[in-house]
N, C-alpha and C positions, 0 to 999 in steps of 0.2 A: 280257641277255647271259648266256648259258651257260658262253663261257669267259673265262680272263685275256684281259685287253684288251691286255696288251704280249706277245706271242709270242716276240719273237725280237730280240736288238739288235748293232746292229753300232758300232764302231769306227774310223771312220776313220786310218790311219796312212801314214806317207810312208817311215819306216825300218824293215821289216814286225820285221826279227831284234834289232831296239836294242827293237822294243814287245813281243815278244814274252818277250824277257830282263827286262823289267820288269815286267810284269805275274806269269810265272812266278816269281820271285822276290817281287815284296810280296806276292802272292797262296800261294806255297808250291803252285803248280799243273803242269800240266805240258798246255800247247793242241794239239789235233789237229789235222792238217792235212785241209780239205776239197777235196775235187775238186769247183771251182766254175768256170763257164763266165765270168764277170763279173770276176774279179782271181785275186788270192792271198788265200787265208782260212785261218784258223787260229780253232778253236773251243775256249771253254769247256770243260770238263768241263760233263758236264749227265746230268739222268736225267729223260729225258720223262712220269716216271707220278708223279713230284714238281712242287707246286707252284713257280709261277717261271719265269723266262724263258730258254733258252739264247741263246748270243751267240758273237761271233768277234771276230777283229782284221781290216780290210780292206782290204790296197791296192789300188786300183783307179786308172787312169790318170787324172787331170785332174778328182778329187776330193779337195780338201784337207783336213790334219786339224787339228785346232785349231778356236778361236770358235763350238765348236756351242752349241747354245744346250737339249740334251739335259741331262740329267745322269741316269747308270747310277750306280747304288747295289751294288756288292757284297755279300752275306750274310757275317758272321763271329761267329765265339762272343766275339771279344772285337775290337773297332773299334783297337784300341790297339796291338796288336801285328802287325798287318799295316802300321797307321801309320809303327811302327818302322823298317819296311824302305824307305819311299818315296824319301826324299832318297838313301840309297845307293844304290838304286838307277836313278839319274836324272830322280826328279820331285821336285814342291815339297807340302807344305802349306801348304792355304790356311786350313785353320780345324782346329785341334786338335780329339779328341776331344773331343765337348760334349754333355750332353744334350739330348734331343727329351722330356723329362717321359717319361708312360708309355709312351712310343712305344720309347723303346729312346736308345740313344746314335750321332752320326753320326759322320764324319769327313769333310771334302773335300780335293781334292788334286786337284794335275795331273800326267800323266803324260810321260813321255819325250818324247809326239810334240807335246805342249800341248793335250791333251784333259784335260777335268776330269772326274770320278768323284767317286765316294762310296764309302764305308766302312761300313755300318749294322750296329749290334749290340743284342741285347737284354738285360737286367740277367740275372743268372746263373738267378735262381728263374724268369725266365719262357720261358727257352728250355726248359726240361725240362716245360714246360706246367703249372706250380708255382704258377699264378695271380699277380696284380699283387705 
């Protein structure tokens, strides 16, 4: 395989502007609207010549959101303070900031619509590429 195996990920949602207020807020983001033939989408910030996948939010008729059995991981410098914002802003944690060892530190959580996510950070020396 030559490239990333996950391209692109989507979000299922049913209240497209409750998911988008929430994600923009835990996130500190602000999603683009796409002109899509298939629903209402609303995309990540993303820069295609960066490793990584871009993604959207998606209502589409007679596709529910909730019980996916996916889980999207967001990139953060620190997993903790994006955590900060979730309950105010209409979702739940399901598992506090915790280490993965050398992997970095997770977070999960669900969101507004009852989709769960991730949080992923890596220890401060290794995100500057400052070795283990």
């Amino acid at each position: 395989m030559t490239h990333n195996p996950v391209p692109w990920f989507e979000i299922y949602v049913q209240d497209i502007e409750r998911a988008k207020r929430f994600y923009e807020s835990v996130l500190q983001v602000k999603l683009e609207k796409l002109n899509a033939p298939i629903g209402e989408m609303w995309a990540f910030p993303m820069d295609i010549d960066h490793f990584g996948a871009g993604g959207s939010l998606v209502r589409m008729k007679g596709v529910a959101s909730g019980g996916n059995s996916v889980l999207v991981y967001f990139a953060c410098e620190d997993c903790a303070v994006e955590a900060a914002r979730i309950v105010e802003a209409g979702g739940t944690i399901r598992q506090d900031k915790m280490s993965i060892g050398e992997h970095g530190f997770i977070v999960i959580a669900t969101d507004s619509e009852g989709n769960s996510f991730g949080l992923h950070s890596m220890p401060a020396n290794r995100q500057a590429g400052g070795g283990a």
